[in-house]
Wavefront OBJ file of the C-alpha trace (Angstrom):
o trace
v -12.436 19.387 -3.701
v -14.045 15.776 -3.641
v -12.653 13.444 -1.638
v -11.971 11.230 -4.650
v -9.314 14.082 -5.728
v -8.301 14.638 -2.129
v -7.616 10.787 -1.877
v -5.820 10.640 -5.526
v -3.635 13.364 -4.525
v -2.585 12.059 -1.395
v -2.047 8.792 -3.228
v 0.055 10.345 -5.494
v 1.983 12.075 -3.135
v 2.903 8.746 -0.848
v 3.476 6.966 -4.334
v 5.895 9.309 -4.944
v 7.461 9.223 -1.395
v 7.729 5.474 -1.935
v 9.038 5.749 -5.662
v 12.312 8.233 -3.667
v 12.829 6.153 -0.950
v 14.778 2.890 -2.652
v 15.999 5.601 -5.462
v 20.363 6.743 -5.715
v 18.910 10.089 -4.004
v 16.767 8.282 -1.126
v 18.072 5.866 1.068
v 20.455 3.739 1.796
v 18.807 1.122 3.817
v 15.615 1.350 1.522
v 17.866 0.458 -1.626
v 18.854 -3.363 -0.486
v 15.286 -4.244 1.159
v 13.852 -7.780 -0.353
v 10.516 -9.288 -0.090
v 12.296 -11.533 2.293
v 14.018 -8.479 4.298
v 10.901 -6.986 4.689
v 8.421 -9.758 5.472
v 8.989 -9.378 9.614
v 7.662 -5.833 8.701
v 4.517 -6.654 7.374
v 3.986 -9.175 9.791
v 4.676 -6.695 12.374
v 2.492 -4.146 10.636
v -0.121 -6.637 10.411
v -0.090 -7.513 14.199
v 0.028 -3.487 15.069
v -3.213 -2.692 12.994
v -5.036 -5.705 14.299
v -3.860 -4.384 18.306
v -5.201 -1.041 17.284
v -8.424 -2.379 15.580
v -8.592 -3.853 18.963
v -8.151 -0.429 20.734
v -10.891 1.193 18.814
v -8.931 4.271 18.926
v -9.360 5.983 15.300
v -6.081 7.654 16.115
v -3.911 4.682 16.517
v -5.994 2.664 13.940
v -5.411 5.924 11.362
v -1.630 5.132 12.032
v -1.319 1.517 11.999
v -3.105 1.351 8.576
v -1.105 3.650 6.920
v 1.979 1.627 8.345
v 0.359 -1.553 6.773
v -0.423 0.200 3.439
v 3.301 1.310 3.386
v 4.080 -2.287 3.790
v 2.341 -3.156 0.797
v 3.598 -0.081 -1.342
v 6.836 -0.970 -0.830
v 6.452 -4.382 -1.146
v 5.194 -3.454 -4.909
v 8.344 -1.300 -5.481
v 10.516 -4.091 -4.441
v 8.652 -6.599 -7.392
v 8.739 -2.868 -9.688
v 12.574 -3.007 -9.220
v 12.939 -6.738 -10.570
v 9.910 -5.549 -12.965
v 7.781 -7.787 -11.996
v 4.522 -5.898 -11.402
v 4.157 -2.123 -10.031
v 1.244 -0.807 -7.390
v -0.861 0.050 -10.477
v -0.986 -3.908 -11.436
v -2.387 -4.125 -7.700
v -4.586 -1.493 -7.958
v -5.862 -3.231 -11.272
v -6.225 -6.605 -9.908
v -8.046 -5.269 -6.853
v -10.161 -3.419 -8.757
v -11.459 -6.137 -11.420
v -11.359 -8.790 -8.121
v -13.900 -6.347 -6.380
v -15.877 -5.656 -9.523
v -16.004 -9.461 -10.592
v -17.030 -10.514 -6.973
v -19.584 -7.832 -6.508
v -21.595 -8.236 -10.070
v -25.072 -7.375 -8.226
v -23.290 -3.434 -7.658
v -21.179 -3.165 -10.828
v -22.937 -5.243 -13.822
v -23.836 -3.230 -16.323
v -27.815 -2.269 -17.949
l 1 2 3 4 5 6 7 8 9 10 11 12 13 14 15 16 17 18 19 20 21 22 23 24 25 26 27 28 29 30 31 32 33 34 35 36 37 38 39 40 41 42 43 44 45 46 47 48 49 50 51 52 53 54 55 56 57 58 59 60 61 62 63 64 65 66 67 68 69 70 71 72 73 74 75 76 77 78 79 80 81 82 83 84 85 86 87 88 89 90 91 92 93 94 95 96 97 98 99 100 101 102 103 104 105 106 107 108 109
C-alpha cells in the first residue's frame, strides 16, 4: 500500500473520530466546545509540540503533533457546526497556498 493511501486512510479514520465526537452519540463535553472554549487547548497543544520539538524525541514529538492536529480538526468541526467552513475548505486553502507560493515546483509545462 503507498503511503499516500496509508496516510488517506488514517485521515479518514481520525476525520471520522472527530466527525463522532461533538455528534448526539459522542460526547457530552465535546458537544458545547467553542472556538473560545477551546483556544487554551491549542495554545497548550502548541506549547507541548514546541517542548517536544525541543526534546528531539520522535516519540513525544509523534504525540504532541497529533495532539496539535486534533486541535485544529476540531477547531474545523466547531466552524462545520455553525457551517462556516469544514477541514476540506482547510485542506483546500492549504493546498492552493502551498501550490501558489511554490510556483518553481508546481507550475505547469
Amino acid at each position: 500500500m503507498s503511503h499516500s493511501k496509508q496516510a488517506g486512510d488514517a485521515f479518514a479514520k481520525l476525520i471520522a473520530i472527530v466527525d463522532t465526537l461533538p455528534s448526539e452519540e459522542g460526547c457530552a463535553w465535546d458537544r458545547v466546545q467553542t472556538r473560545e472554549s477551546l483556544k487554551p487547548y491549542l495554545v497548550e497543544e502548541t506549547y507541548e509540540t514546541l517542548d517536544a520539538l525541543d526534546s528531539n524525541q520522535p516519540e513525544k514529538i509523534v504525540d504532541e503533533m497529533g495532539d496539535l492536529l486534533f486541535q485544529i480538526l476540531f477547531h474545523s468541526k466547531v466552524s462545520e457546526k455553525h457551517s462556516e467552513f469544514t477541514i476540506v475548505d482547510v485542506l483546500k486553502n492549504l493546498t492552493e497556498k502551498m501550490v501558489r507560493r511554490h510556483p518553481h515546483v508546481f507550475e505547469s509545462s
